[in-house]
DRENDO-1510 file (C-alpha; in Angstrom, 1 decimal, always signed):
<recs>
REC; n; res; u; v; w
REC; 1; UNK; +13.6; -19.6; -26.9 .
REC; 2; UNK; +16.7; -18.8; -28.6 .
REC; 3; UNK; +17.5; -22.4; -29.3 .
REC; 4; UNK; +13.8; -23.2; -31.1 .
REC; 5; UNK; +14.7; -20.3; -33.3 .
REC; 6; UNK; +17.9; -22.2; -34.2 .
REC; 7; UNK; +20.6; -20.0; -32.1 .
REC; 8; UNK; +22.7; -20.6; -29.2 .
REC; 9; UNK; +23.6; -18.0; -26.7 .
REC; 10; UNK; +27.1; -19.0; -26.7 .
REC; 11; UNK; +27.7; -18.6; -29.9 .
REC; 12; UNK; +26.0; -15.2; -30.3 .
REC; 13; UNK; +28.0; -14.3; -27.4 .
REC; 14; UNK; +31.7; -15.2; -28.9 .
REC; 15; UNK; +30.3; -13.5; -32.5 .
REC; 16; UNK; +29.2; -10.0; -30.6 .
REC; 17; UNK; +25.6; -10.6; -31.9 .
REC; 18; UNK; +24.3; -8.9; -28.7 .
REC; 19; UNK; +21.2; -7.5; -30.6 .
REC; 20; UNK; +19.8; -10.9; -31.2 .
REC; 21; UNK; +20.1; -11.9; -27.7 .
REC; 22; UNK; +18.4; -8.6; -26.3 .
REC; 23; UNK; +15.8; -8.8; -28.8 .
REC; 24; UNK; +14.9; -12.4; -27.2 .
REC; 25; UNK; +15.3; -11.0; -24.2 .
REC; 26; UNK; +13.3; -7.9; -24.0 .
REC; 27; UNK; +10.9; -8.5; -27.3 .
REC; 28; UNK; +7.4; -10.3; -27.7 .
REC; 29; UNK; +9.7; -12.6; -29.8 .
REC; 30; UNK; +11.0; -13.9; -26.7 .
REC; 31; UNK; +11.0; -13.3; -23.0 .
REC; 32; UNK; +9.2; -9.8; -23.6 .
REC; 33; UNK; +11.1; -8.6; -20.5 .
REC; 34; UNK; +10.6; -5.4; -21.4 .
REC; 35; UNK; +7.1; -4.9; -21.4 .
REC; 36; UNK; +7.0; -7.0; -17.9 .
REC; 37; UNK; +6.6; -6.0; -14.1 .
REC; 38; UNK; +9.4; -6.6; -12.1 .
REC; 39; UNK; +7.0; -9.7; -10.3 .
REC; 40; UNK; +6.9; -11.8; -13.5 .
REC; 41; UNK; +10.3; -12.0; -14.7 .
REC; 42; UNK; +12.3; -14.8; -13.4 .
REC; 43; UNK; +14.5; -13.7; -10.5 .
REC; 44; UNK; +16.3; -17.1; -9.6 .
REC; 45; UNK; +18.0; -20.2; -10.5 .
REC; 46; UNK; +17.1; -23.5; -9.1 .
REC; 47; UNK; +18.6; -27.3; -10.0 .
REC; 48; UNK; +15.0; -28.2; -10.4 .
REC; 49; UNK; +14.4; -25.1; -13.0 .
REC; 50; UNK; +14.1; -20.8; -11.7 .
REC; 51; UNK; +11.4; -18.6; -9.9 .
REC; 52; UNK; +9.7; -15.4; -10.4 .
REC; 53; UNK; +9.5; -12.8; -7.6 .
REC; 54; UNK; +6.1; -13.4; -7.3 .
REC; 55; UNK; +6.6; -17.3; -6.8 .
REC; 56; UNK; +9.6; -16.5; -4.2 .
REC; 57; UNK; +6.6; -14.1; -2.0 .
REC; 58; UNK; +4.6; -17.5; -2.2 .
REC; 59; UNK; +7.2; -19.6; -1.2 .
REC; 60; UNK; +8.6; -17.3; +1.2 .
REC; 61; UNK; +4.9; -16.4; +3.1 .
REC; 62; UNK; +4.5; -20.3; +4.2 .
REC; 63; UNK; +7.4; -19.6; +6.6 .
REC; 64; UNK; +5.6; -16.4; +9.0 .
REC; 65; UNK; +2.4; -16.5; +7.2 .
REC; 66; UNK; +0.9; -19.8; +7.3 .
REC; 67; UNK; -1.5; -20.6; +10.0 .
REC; 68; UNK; -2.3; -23.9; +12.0 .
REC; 69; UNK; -5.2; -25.1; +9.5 .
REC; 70; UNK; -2.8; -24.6; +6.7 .
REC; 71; UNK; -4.2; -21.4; +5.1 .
REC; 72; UNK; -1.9; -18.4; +3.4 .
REC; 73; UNK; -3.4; -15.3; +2.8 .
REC; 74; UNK; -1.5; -13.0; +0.3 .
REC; 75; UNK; -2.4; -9.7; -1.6 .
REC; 76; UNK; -0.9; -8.1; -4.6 .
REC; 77; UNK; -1.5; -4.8; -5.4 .
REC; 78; UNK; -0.8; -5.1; -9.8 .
REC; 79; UNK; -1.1; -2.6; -12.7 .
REC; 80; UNK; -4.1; -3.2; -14.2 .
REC; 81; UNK; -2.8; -4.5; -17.7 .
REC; 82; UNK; -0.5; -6.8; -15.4 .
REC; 83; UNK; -3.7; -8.3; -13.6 .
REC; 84; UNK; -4.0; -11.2; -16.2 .
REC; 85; UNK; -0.5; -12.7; -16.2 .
REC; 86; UNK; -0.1; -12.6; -12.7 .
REC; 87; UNK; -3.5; -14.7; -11.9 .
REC; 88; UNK; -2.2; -17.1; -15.0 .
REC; 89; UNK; +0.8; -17.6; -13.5 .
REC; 90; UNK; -0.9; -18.5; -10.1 .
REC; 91; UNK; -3.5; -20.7; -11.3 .
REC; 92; UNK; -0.4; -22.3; -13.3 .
REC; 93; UNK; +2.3; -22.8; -10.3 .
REC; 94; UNK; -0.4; -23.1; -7.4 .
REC; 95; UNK; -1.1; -26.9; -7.7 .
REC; 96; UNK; +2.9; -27.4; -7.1 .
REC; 97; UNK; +3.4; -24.8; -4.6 .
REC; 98; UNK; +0.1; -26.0; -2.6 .
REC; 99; UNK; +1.5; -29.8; -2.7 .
REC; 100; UNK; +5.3; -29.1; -1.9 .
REC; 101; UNK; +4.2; -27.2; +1.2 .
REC; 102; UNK; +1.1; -28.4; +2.3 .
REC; 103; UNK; -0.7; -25.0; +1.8 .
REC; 104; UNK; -3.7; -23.7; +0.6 .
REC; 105; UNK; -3.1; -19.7; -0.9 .
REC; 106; UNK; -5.8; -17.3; -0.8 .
REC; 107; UNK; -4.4; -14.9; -2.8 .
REC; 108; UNK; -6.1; -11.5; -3.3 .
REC; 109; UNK; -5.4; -8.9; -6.3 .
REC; 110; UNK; -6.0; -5.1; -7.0 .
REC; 111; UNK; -5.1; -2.0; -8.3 .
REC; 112; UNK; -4.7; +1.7; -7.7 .
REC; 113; UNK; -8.0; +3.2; -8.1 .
REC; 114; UNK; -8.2; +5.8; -10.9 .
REC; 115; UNK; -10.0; +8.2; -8.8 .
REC; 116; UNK; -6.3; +8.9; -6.8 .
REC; 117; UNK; -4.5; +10.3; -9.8 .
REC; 118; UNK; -3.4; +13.7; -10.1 .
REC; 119; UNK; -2.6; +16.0; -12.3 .
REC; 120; UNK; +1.1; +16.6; -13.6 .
REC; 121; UNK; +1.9; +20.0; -14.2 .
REC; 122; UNK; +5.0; +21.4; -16.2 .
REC; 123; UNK; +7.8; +23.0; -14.9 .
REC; 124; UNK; +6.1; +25.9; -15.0 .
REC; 125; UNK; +3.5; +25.2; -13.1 .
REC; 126; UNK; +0.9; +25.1; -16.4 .
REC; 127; UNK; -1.2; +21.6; -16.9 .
REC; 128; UNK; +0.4; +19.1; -18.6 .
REC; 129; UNK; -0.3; +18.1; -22.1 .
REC; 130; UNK; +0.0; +15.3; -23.8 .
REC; 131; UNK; +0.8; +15.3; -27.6 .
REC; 132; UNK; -3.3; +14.7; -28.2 .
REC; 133; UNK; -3.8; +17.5; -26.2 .
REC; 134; UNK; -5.5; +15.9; -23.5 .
REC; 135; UNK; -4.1; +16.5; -19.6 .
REC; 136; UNK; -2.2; +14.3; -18.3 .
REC; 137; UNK; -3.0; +12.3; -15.1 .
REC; 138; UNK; -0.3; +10.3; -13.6 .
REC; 139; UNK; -0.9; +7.4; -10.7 .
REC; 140; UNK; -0.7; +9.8; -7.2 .
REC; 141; UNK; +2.4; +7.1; -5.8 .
REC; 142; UNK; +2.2; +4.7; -3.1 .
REC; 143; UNK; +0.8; +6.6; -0.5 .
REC; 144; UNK; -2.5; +6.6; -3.0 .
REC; 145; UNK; -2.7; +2.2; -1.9 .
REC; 146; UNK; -4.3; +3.1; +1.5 .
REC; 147; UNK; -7.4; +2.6; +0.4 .
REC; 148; UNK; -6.5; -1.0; -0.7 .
REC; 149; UNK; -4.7; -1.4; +2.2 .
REC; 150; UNK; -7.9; -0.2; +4.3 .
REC; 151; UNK; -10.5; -2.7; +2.4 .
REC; 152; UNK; -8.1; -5.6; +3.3 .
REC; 153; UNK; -9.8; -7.5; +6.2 .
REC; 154; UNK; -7.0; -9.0; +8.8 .
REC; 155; UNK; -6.0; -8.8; +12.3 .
REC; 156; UNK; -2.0; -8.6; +10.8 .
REC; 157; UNK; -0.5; -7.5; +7.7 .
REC; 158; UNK; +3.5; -7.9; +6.8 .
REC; 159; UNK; +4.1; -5.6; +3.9 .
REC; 160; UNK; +7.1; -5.4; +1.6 .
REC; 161; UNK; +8.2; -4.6; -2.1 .
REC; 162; UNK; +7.8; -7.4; -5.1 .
REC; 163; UNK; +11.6; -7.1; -5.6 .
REC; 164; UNK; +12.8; -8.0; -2.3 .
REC; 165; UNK; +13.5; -11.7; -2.5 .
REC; 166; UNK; +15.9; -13.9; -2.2 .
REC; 167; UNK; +16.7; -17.4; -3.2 .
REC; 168; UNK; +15.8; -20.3; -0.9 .
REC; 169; UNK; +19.0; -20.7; +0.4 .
REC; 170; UNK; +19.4; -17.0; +2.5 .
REC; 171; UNK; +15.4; -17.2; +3.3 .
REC; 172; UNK; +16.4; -18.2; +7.0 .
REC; 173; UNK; +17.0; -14.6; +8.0 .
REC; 174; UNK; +14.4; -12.9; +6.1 .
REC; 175; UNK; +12.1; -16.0; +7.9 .
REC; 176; UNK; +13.8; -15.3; +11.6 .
REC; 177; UNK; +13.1; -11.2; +11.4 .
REC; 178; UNK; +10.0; -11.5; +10.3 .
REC; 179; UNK; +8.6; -13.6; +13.1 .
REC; 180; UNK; +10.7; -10.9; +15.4 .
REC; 181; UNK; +8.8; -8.4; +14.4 .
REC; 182; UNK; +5.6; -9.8; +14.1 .
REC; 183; UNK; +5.8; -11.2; +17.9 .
REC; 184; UNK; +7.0; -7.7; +18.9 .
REC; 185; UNK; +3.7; -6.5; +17.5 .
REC; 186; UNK; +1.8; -8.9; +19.2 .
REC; 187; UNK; +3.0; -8.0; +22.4 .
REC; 188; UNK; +2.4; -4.7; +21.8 .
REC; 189; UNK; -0.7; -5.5; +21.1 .
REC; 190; UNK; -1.7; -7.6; +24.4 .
REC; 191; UNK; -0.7; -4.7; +27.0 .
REC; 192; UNK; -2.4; -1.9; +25.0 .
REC; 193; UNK; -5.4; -3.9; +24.1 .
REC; 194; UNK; -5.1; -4.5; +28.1 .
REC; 195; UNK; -4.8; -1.1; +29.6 .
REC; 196; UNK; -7.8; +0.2; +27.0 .
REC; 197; UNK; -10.5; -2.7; +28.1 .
REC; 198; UNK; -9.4; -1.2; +31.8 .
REC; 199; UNK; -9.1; +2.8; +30.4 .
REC; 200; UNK; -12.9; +2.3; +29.1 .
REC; 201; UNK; -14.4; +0.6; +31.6 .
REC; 202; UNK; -14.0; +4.0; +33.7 .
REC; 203; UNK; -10.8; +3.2; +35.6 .
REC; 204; UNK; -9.5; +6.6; +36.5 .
REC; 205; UNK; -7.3; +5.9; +39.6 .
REC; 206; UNK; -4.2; +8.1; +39.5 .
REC; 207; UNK; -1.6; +5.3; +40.3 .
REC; 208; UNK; -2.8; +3.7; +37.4 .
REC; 209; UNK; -3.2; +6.4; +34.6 .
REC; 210; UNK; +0.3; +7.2; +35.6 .
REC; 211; UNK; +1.3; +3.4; +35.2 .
REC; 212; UNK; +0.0; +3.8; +31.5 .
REC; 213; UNK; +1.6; +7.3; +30.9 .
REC; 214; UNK; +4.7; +5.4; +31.4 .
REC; 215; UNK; +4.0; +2.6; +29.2 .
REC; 216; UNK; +3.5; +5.3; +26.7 .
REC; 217; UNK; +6.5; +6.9; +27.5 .
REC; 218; UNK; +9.5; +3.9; +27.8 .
REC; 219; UNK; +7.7; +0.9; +26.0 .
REC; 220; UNK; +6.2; +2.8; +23.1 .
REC; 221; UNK; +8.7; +6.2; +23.1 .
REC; 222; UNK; +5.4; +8.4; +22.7 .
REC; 223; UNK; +6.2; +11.6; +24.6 .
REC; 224; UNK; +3.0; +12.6; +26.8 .
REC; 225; UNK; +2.5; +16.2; +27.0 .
REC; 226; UNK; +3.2; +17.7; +30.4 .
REC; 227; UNK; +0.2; +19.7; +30.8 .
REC; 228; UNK; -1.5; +15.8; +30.6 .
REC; 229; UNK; +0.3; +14.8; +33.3 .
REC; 230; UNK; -1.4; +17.8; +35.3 .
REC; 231; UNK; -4.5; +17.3; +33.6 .
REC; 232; UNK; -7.8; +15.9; +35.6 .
REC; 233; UNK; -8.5; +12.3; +35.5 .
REC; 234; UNK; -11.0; +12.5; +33.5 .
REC; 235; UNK; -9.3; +14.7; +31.1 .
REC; 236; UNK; -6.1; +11.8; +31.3 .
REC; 237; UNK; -8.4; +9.1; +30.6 .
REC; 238; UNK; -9.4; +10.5; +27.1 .
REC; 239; UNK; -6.1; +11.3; +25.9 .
REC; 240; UNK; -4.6; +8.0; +26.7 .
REC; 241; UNK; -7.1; +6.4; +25.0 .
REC; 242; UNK; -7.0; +8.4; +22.0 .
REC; 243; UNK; -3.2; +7.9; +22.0 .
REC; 244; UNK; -3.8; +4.1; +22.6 .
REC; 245; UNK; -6.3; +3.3; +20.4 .
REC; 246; UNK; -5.0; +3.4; +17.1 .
REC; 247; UNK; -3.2; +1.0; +14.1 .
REC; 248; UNK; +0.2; -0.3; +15.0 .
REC; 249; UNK; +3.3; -0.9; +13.0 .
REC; 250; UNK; +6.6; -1.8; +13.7 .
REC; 251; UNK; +8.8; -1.4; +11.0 .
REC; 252; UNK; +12.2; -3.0; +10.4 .
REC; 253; UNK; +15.2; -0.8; +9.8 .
REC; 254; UNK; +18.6; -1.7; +8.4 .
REC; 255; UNK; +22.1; -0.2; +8.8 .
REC; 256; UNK; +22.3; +3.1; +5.9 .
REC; 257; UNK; +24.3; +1.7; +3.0 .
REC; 258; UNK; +23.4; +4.5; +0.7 .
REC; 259; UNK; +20.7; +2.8; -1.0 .
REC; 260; UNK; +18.2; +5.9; -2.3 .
REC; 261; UNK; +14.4; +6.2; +0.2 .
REC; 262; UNK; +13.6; +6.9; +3.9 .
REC; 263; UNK; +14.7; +6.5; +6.8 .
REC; 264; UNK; +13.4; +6.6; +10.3 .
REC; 265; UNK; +13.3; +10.3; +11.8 .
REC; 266; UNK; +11.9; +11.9; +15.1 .
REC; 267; UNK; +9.3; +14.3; +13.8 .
REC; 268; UNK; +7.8; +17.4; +15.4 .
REC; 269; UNK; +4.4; +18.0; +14.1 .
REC; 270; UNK; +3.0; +21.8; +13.5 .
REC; 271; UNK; +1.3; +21.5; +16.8 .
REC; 272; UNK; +4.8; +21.0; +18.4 .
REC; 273; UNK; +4.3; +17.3; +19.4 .
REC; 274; UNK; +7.2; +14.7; +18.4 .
REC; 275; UNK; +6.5; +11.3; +16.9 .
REC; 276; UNK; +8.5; +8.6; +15.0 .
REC; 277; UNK; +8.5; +8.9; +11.2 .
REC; 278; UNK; +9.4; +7.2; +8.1 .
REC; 279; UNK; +11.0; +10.1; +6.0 .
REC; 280; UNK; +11.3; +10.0; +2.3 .
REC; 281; UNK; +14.5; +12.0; +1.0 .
REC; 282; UNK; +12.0; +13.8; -1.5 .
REC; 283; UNK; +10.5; +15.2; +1.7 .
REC; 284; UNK; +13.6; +16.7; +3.3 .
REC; 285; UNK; +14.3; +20.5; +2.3 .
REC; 286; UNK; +17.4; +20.2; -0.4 .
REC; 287; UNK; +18.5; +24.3; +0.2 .
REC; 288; UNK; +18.5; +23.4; +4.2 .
REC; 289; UNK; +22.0; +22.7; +5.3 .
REC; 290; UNK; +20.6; +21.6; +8.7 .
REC; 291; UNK; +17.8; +19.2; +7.1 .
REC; 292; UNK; +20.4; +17.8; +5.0 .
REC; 293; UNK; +23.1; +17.4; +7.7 .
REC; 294; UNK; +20.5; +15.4; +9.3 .
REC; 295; UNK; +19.9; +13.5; +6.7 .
REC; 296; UNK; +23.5; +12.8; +5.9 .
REC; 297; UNK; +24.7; +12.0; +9.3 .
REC; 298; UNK; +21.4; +9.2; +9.5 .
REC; 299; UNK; +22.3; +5.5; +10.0 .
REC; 300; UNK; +19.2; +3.4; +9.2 .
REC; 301; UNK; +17.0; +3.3; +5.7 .
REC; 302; UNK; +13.5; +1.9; +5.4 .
REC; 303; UNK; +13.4; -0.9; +3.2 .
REC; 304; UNK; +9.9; -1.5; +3.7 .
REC; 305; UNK; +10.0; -3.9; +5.6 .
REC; 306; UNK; +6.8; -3.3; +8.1 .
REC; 307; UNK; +4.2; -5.8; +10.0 .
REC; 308; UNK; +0.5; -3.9; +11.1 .
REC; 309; UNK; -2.0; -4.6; +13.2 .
REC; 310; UNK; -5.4; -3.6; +11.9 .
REC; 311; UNK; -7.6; -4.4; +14.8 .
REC; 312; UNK; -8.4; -2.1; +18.0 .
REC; 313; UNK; -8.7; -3.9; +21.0 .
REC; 314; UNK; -12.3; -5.2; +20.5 .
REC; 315; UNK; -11.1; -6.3; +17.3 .
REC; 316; UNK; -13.1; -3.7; +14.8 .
REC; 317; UNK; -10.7; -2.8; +12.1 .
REC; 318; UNK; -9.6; +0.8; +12.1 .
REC; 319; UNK; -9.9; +3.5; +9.5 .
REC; 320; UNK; -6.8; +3.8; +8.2 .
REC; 321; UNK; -7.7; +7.1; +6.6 .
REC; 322; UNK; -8.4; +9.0; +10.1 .
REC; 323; UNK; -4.6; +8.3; +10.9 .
REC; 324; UNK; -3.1; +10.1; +8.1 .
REC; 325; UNK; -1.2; +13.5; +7.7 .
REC; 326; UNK; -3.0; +14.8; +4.5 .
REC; 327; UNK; -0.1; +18.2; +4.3 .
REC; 328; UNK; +2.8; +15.1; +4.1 .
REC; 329; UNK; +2.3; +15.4; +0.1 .
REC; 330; UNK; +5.4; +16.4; -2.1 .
REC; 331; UNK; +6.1; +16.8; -5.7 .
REC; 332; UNK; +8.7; +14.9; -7.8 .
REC; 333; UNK; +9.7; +15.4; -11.0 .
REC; 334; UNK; +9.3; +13.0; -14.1 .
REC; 335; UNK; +9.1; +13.7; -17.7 .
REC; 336; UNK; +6.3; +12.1; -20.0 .
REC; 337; UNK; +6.9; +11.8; -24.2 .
REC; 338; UNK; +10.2; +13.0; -23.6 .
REC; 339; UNK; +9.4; +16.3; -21.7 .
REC; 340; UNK; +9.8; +17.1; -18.0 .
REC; 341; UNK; +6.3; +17.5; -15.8 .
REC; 342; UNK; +6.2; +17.6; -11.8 .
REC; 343; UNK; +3.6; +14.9; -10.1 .
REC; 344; UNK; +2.0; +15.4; -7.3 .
REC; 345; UNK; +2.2; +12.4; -4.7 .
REC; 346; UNK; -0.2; +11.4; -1.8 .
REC; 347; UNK; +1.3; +11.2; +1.1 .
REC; 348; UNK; +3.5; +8.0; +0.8 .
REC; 349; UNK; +2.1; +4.1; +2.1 .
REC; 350; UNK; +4.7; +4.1; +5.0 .
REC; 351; UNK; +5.4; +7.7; +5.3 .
REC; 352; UNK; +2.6; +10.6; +5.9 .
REC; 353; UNK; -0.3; +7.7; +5.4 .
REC; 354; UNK; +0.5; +6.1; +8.7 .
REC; 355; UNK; +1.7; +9.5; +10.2 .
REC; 356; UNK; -0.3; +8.8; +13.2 .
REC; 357; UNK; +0.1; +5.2; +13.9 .
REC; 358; UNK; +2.0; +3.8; +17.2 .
REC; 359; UNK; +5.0; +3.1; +15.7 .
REC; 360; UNK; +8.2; +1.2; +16.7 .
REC; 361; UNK; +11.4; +0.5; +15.2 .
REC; 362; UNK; +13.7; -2.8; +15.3 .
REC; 363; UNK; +17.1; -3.5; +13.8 .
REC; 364; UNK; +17.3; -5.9; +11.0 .
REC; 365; UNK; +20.2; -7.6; +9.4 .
REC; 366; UNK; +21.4; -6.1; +6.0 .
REC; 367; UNK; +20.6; -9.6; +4.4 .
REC; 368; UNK; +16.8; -9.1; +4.8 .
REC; 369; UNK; +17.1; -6.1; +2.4 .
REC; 370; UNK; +17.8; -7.1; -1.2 .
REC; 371; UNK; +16.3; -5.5; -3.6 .
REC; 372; UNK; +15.6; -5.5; -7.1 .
REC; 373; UNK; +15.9; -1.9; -9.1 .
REC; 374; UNK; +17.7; -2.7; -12.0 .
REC; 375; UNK; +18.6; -5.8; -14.0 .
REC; 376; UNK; +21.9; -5.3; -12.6 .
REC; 377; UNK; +21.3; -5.9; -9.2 .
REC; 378; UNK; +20.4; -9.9; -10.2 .
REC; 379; UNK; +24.1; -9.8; -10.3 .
REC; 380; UNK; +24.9; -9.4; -6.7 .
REC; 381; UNK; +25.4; -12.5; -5.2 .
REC; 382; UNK; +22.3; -12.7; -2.8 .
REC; 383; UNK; +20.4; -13.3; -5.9 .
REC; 384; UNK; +23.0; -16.1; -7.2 .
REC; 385; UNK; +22.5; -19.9; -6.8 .
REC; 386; UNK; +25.2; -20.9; -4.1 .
REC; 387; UNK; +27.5; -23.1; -6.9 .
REC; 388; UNK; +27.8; -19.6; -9.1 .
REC; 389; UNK; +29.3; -18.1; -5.6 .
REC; 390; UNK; +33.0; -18.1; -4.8 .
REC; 391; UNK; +34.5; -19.8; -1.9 .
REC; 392; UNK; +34.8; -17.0; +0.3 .
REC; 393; UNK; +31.3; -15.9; -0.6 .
</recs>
């Protein structure tokens, strides 16, 4: 772009005419970078030419999500004045993609419905308003995608940020964890979806309502109340399959490197029970020192990084909304026209809106994690072609 306008970068560069190369950069002129979502800019470098992060999901879902008949199903949930360039920009690299890796996508778009927004408030606690005067309703955050998530039909869902890619090269591990996780699910799947066809067909022996307690107990950590253990056979029977029968999620964690979101927490609920959580820091009392000695002394983050199962055991897609924790909302703070406002969020995606899934955590390798927050991070050399990267890289 700079060139058909008769400049070179290089020479911009060694003159310190930065503002011509931003304005290509970040201007309609140009790249228009700035007025772009993080999924259509071009992430990285190839010898052949250089990717988007959208491209790098397609390329990197043929590897775990690919089935026999050749089929990959993908969903992107977009802004809807985004919608446009992202289905150009598939129609435009599909034929390619499809050829190189003997594929077919069936790629599926949406977008946060309106009807989640809340209303921002001022510091104060007053409506916000804008400089028209009218209130100010701001998207309700992540946790507000469950209904997408809950229209989506599939027996499996892998979900993960836009940003988290990396060039072909490092895919391997990314690839590898994935297909960990998702057969760990899957075999999660076969013994529960196993002892609920027995639990409903009226099996009620003591022997064997035990043998599930313990499944529920050392294979899926879930603590069973002791006055269950006690509890009649009939009375056992219920619980375990309401405790059974419900989504699944196993979630990857990585080692705490200080990167800013949740981490994985044991939880105990207002009714005294414990669970596994994904905790945001936003939901973590700032003026407790024994909250935030937790917090410090943690040693995984989240980095979204999650497969689901969607199905019960006779495969009839769950709710998603009956397996929620509607009091896990917080409020953070943003500012609007130059002004400070608090929002009101839903209770996040991975956090309070899957509050009472089965849930499991697994170790993954730092390398799976590289995400994209700021230009700057492109920088790091994960996102570098391998010739830009020094020896001992």
């Amino acid at each position: 772009m700079l060139s058909k306008n008769g400049y070179l970068a290089d020479d911009l560069l060694k003159k310190g005419r930065f503002r011509e190369i931003l304005s290509f950069l970040l201007e309609q002129e140009g790249l228009n970078y700035a007025h772009r979502p993080k999924g259509l800019l071009k992430f990285h470098k190839y010898p052949w030419g250089s990717r988007t992060a959208f491209e790098e999901h397609l390329v990197e879902a043929v590897s775990y999500i690919k089935d026999a008949a050749g089929n990959c199903f993908l969903h992107f949930t977009v802004s809807p004045e985004h919608m446009d360039g992202f289905k150009t920009l598939l129609e435009r690299v599909r034929p390619d993609y499809e050829k190189r890796f003997d594929v077919h996508y069936h790629t599926g778009f949406s977008t946060q419905d309106r009807a989640t927004d809340t209303l921002a408030v001022t510091l104060n606690n007053r409506p916000f308003r804008q400089a028209d005067g009218r209130l100010l309703f701001r998207p309700g955050g992540h946790g507000a995608l469950l209904g997408n998530l809950n229209h989506i039909n599939a027996d499996m869902i892998f979900i993960k940020n836009i940003d988290n890619v990396v060039p072909d090269h490092l895919k391997g591990e990314t690839f590898k964890w994935k297909q960990v996780i998702g057969g760990y699910l899957l075999q999660l799947q076969r013994e529960i979806f196993t002892y609920m066809e027995s639990l409903s067909s009226g099996r009620e022996t003591t022997a064997f309502l035990d043998d599930v307690s313990a499944f529920l107990e050392e294979s899926l950590l879930y603590p069973v109340p002791p006055e269950m253990k006690t509890a009649s056979a009939s009375v056992r029977r219920a619980d375990l399959m309401e405790r059974l029968n419900r989504p699944i999620r196993v979630c990857g964690m990585v080692k705490n490197a200080g990167e800013p979101g949740g981490g994985p927490f044991w939880v105990k609920d207002k009714d005294g029970e414990t669970s596994r959580q994904i905790v945001e820091t936003a939901q973590i009392d700032p003026d407790s020192r024994s909250q935030q000695g937790i917090l410090g002394a943690s040693t995984h983050f989240n980095p979204v990084d999650l497969v689901c199962g969607m199905k019960d055991w006779q495969g009839i897609p769950f709710d998603l909304s009956r397996f929620t924790d509607p009091d896990a909302v917080f409020i953070s703070q943003k500012s609007k026209e130059g002004k400070d406002l608090k929002a009101l969020e839903h209770p996040g995606l991975w956090n309070g809106a899957m509050a009472r899934w089965i849930t499991l955590f697994v170790e993954v390798p730092g390398i799976t994690f590289n995400p994209v927050k700021t230009v700057n991070d492109l920088l790091r050399k994960e996102h570098q072609p391998p010739e830009r990267q020094s020896p001992t890289s």
